[in-house]
N, C-alpha and C positions, 0 to 999 in steps of 0.2 A: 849219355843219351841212348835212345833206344830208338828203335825202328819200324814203325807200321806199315801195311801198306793197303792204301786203297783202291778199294775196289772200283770205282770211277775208272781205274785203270782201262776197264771192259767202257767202250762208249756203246749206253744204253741207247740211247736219242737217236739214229741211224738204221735203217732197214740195209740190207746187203745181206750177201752171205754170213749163213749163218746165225743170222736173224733170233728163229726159232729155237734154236737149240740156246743161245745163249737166253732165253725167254723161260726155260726148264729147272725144276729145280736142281737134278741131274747134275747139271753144268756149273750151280755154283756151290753147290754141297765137294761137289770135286776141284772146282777152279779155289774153295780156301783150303783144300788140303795141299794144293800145290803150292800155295804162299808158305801154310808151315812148311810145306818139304824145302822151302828155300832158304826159309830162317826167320821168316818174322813171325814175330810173337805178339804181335796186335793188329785189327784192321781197324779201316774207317768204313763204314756204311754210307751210303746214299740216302736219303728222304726224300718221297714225296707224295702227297695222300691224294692228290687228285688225279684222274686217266679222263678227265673231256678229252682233253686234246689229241690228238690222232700221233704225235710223237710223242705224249708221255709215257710213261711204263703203262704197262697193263696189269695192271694192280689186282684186279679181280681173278685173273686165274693163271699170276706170273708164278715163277719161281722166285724172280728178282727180290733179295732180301731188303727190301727200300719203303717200304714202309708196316703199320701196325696190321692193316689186313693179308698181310705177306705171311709176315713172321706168325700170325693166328692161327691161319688158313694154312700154309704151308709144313711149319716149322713145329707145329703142335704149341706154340707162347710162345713168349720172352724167356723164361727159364730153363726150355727144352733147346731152345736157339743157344741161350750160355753154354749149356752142359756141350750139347755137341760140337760147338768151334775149340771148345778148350778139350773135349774129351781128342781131339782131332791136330791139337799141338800149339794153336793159338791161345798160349798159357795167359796170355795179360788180358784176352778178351775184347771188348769194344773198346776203342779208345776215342771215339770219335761218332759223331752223327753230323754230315755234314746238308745243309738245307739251302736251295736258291729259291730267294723270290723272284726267280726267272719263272719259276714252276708256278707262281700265284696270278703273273701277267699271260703267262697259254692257259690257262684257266681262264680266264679273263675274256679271252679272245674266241678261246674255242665255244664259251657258252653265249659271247654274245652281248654281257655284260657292260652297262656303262662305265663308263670310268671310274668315277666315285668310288665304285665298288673293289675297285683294287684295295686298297688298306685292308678292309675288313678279311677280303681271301689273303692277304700277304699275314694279317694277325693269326686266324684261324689256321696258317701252313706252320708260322713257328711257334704257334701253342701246343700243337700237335706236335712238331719236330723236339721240344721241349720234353713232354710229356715222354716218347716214345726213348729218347734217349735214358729219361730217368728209368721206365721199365726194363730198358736193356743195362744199366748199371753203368754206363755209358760217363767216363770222366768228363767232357766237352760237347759242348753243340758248336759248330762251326757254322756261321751264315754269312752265305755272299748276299749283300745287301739291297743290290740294285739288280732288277732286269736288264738285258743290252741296252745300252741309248738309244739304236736304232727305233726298238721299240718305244721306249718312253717316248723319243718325239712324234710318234706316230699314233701314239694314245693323247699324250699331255701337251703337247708342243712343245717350244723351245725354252718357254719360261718354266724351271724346272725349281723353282724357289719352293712351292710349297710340298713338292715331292721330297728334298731337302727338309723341312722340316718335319712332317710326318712321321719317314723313315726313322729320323734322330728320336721320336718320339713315341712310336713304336721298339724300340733295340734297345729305351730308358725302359719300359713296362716288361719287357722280356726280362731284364736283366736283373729286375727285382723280382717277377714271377721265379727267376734262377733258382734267387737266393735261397728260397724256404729249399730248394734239392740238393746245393751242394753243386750242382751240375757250372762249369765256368762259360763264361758264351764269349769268342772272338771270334772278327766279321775278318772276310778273306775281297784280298784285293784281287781284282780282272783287269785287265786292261780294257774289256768294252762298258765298264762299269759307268754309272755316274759318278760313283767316287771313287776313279783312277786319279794317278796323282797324288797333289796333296790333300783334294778333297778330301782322302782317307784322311789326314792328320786332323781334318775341320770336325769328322763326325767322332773320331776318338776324343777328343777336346771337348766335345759337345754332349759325349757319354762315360765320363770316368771311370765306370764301371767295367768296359766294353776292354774285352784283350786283344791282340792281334795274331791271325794266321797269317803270314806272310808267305807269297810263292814268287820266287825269283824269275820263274821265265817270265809271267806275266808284268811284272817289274824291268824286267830287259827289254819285252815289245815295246812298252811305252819310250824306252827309255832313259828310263831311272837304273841307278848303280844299284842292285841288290843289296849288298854287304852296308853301305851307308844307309839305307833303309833300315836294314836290323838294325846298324846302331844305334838310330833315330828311336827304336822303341824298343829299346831291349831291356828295361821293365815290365813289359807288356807281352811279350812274344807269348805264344801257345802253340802247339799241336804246327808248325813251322814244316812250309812243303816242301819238297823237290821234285820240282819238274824240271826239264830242260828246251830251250828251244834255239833256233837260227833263224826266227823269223826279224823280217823288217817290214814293219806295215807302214810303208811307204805309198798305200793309196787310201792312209785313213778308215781302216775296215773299222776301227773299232766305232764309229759312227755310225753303222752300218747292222741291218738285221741279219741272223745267222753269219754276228763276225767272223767264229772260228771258223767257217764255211765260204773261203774268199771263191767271188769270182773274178779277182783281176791280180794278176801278179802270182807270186809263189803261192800254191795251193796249201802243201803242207805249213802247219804253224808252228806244234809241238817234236819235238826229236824226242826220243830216247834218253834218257840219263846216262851222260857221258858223250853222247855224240853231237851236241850244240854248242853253242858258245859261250855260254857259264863256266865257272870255272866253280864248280860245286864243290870240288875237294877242298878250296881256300876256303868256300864258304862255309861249311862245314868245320873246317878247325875254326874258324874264326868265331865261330858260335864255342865250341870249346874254352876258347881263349878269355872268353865274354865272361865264362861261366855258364849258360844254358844249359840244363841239365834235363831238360822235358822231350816229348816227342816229335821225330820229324817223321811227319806224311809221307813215301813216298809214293810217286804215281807217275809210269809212264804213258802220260796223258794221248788219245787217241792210237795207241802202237796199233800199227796196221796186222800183227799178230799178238792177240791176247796170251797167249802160252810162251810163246818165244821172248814176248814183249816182260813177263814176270820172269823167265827163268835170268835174263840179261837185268833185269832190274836185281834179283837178289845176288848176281854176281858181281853186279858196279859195287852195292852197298858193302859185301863182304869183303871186295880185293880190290876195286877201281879205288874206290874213298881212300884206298890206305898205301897205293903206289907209291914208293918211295918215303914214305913217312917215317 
């Protein structure tokens, strides 16, 4: 197995300190030298081509490498973007493009948009995230599939039947648009998702084509056992994350707008890798043991220090993972 690590790491969506600079390209021309200085040899990118929304990236004049007028604007193309992550020690390159139609519902919201009109921006976000992944060389597109519930019931109501079938019907046209690239597509389970649960198993069953990313912390909030999950679709696995967490959403957040942003109960959701209560290193062999031989994600999702947060993240992977083994 091999080890990526994404960039997600940095939480984009959040003003605070800091803001700016991680807005530069500066910041992430430097923050993936520090990923290779730690030892991973592949990232995952972000996507997203829309900035209505007043939290999305700012795409028109970011450094943020998240979508195609980024990498144009910024990065001088797709080609100049390869040569310099690999000239700079990220030798396997993109391994990953990963795309939320979270991003197609605040577009949604921020232009004002009737409902309806969601599908077409959630098609046009992953034709685009499609596209942009093939330009980057990009083995995988990874889509989390549903916006928060919060939101859907706040657009759709509660009869969510035909957002159900859409989606399943959109991720079938994606998946054949794939094909002609080579490119694989697996949809990543949330815990605030509509298809938390086993929904996932309904819309995998519903899209044969469709792989799976699988992320254990978010598998723990709900909870569901991680490791039994994998086994559940370990023909299927791809591009497999690691996060970790100690959350118990014991007030229901995931119903809720701006889940990971609780206001009732424990604030933080995500920990660190290694400091929650996964037991990542059984999980991890037991992928081994499975035979899994492809990449795991890793991402220490919101670390309240982006630099400290990778340098501890390339140390779990190198000597945490392998205490006592």
């Amino acid at each position: 197995m091999k080890y990526a690590f994404s960039l997600e790491t940095v939480n984009m969506l959040t003003s605070g300190p800091g803001v700016f600079t991680r807005q530069s390209k500066s910041f992430w021309t430097d923050y993936m030298k520090y990923a290779a200085a730690v030892g991973f040899s592949g990232i995952e990118l972000p996507f997203n081509c829309f900035h209505s929304d007043p939290m999305a990236f700012e795409t028109g004049r970011s450094g943020i490498p998240c979508s195609e007028l980024a990498i144009r604007e910024k990065y001088g193309g797709p080609e100049h973007f390869i040569f310099f992550i690999k000239e700079i020690g990220i030798s396997d390159g993109i391994v990953d493009i990963h795309v939320s139609t979270q991003d197609a519902m605040l577009e949604l919201l921020a232009c004002g948009k009737r409902r309806e009109e969601y599908y077409p921006l959630a098609e046009e976000l992953l034709s685009r995230a499609l596209g942009h992944a093939a330009g980057l060389n990009a083995d995988c597109l990874i889509v989390s599939p549903s916006p928060e519930l919060g939101w859907l019931y706040r657009v759709f109501g509660e009869d969510l039947s035909a957002f159900e079938e859409q989606t399943a019907d959109m991720l079938e046209k994606l998946t054949k648009e794939a094909g002609k690239t080579g490119i694989r597509i697996a949809v990543k389970n949330e815990f605030w998702s509509f298809f938390r649960g086993m929904k996932m198993n309904g819309l995998l069953q519903r899209v044969p084509e469709l792989l799976f990313s699988p992320d254990p912390a978010h598998f723990h909030i709900e909870g569901r056992n991680a490791a039994e999950a994998f086994s559940e679709h370990a023909d299927r696995l791809l591009c497999v994350r690691m996060n970790d967490t100690a959350f118990g959403d014991i007030f229901d957040n995931y119903k809720k707008i701006n889940a990971e942003l609780p206001t009732e109960g424990p604030q933080k959701i995500f920990t660190d890798c290694g400091e929650g209560e996964l037991d990542l290193k059984g999980l991890i062999r037991g992928l081994e043991t499975a035979g899994y031989d492809g990449w795991i994600i890793c991402e220490n999702r919101r670390t309240s220090d982006v630099y400290k947060g990778l340098l501890k993240l390339g140390w779990f992977v190198r000597y945490g993972l392998n205490e006592g083994k």
